[in-house]
C-alpha positions in Angstrom: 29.5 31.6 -72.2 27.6 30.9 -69.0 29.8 30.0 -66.1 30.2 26.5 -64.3 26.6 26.9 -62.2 27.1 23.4 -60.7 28.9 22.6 -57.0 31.4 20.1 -57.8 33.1 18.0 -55.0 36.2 19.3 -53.5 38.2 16.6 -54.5 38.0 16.7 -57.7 38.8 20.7 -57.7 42.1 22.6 -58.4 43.1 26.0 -58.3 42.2 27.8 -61.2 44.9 30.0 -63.3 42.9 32.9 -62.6 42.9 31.6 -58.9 46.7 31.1 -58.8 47.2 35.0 -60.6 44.8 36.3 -58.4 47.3 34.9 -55.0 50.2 36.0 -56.4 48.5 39.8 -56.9 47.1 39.8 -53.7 50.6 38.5 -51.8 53.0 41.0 -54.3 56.5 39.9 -55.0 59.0 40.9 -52.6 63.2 40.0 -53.8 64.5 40.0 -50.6 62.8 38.1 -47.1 61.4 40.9 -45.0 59.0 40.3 -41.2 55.9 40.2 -42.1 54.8 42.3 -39.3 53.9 39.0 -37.0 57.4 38.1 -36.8 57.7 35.5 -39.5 60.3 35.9 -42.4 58.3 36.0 -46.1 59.9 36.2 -49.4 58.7 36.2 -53.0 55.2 35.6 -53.5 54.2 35.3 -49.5 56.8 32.0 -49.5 57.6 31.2 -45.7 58.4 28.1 -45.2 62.3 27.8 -44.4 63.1 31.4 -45.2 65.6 33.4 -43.1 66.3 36.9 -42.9 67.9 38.5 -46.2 66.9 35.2 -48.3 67.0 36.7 -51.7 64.3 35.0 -54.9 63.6 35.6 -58.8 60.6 35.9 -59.7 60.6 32.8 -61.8 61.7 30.8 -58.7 59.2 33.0 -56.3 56.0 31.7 -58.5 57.4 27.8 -58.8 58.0 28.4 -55.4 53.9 29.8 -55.0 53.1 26.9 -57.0 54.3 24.1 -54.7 53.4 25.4 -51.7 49.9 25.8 -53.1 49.6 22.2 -52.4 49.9 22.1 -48.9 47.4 24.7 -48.6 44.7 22.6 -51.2 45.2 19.7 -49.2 43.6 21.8 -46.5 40.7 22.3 -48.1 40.1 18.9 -49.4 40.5 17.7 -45.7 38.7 20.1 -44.0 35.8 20.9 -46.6 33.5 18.3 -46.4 30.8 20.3 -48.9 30.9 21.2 -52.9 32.3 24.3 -54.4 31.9 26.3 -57.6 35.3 26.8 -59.0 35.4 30.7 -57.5 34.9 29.4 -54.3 37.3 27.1 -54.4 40.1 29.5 -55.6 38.9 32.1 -52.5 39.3 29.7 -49.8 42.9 28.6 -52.0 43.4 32.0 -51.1 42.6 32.5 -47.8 44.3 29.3 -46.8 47.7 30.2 -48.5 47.4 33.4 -46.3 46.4 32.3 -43.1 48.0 29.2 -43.2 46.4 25.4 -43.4 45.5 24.9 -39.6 44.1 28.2 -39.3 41.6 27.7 -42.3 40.4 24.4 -40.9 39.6 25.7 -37.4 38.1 29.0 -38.6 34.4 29.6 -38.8 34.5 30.1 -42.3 34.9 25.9 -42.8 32.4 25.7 -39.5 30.0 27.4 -42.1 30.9 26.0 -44.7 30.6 22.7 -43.8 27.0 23.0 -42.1 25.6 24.4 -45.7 25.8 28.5 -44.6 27.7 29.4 -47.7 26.7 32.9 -47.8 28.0 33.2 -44.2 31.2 31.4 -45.1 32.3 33.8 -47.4 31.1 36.8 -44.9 33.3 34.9 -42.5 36.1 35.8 -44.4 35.9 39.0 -43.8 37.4 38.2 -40.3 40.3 37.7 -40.6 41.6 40.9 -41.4 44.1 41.1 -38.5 47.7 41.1 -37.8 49.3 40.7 -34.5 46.2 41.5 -32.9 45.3 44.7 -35.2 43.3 45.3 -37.8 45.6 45.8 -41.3 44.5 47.7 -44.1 46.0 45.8 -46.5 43.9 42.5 -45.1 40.9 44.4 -45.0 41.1 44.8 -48.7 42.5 41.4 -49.5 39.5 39.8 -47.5 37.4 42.1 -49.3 38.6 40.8 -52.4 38.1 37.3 -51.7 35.0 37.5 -50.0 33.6 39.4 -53.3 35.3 36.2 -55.4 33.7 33.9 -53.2 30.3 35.4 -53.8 31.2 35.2 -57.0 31.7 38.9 -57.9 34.7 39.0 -59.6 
C-alpha cells in the first residue's frame, strides 16, 4: 500500500508507534541514572526530568515514563511548527525534540527552515546537532543520521 503522500497539519499529528519504537531504540534503556556526558542525570529510555544520581527504573516504567514525557516534547512541535508534515516527518522532529529538548528544537534552524517552506534543508539541518559539550559524538552523528534519513523519508 502506497504511503500517506499528503502534508497534514501539525495539529492534528501524533507520534506514530513506529515513531515512538524508533526513540526508544535510538535513546537505549539504561536501569540505573548515569551523566549523560553534559552533566545531566538520564535514566531508562533518555528520562531526565527529576532524576538523581543512582535512580533506578523497569523497563515497563522506563517506556510509560517515555510515553509521557513525549508530550511535552509534541507540544513543541505543534507550537513551534507553523507548516504541514508527512507522518515520518513528524516522528523525526518527535525525535529530535525528545533528544535535544523542547526550547532547543524551537530555536534551532531546523524549525527556521522548516517554517519558511525549505523542507529538504530542515531535515539536513538535523544533521547539526551532533554535539555534546561542545564535541562532536559518534553516537549523535549516527542518531542524526538516522533521523535525517526518516525525515527524508528513507526509512
Amino acid at each position: 500500500m502506497e504511503p500517506n503522500r499528503v502534508r497534514i497539519a501539525v495539529a492534528a499529528l501524533v507520534l506514530s508507534a513506529a515513531g515512538f519504537v524508533g526513540i526508544t531504540n535510538r535513546e537505549a534503556f539504561r536501569p540505573v541514572a548515569y551523566d549523560d556526558g553534559v552533566g545531566v542525570s538520564t535514566v531508562g529510555f533518555g528520562t531526565t526530568e527529576g532524576v538523581k544520581p543512582g535512580d533506578k527504573i523497569t523497563v515497563e516504567k522506563a517506556l510509560m515514563r517515555a510515553l509521557q514525557d513525549m508530550g511535552k516534547y509534541e507540544g513543541a512541535i505543534k507550537r513551534c511548527v507553523k507548516v504541514p508534515l508527512y507522518q515520518w516527518e513528524y516522528d523525526a522532529y518527535a525525535s529530535l525534540a525528545y533528544n535535544i529538548g523542547p526550547g532547543a528544537f524551537c530555536g534551532s534552524v531546523v524549525v527556521k527552515r522548516l517554517n519558511a517552506g525549505d523542507y529538504a534543508g530542515a531535515c539536513a539541518a538535523i544533521s547539526n546537532w551532533n554535539k555534546a559539550g561542545g564535541k562532536v559524538n559518534r553516537g549523535l552523528v549516527n542518531r542524526r543520521a538516522a533521523e535525517r534519513a526518516q525525515c527524508e523519508g528513507k526509512q
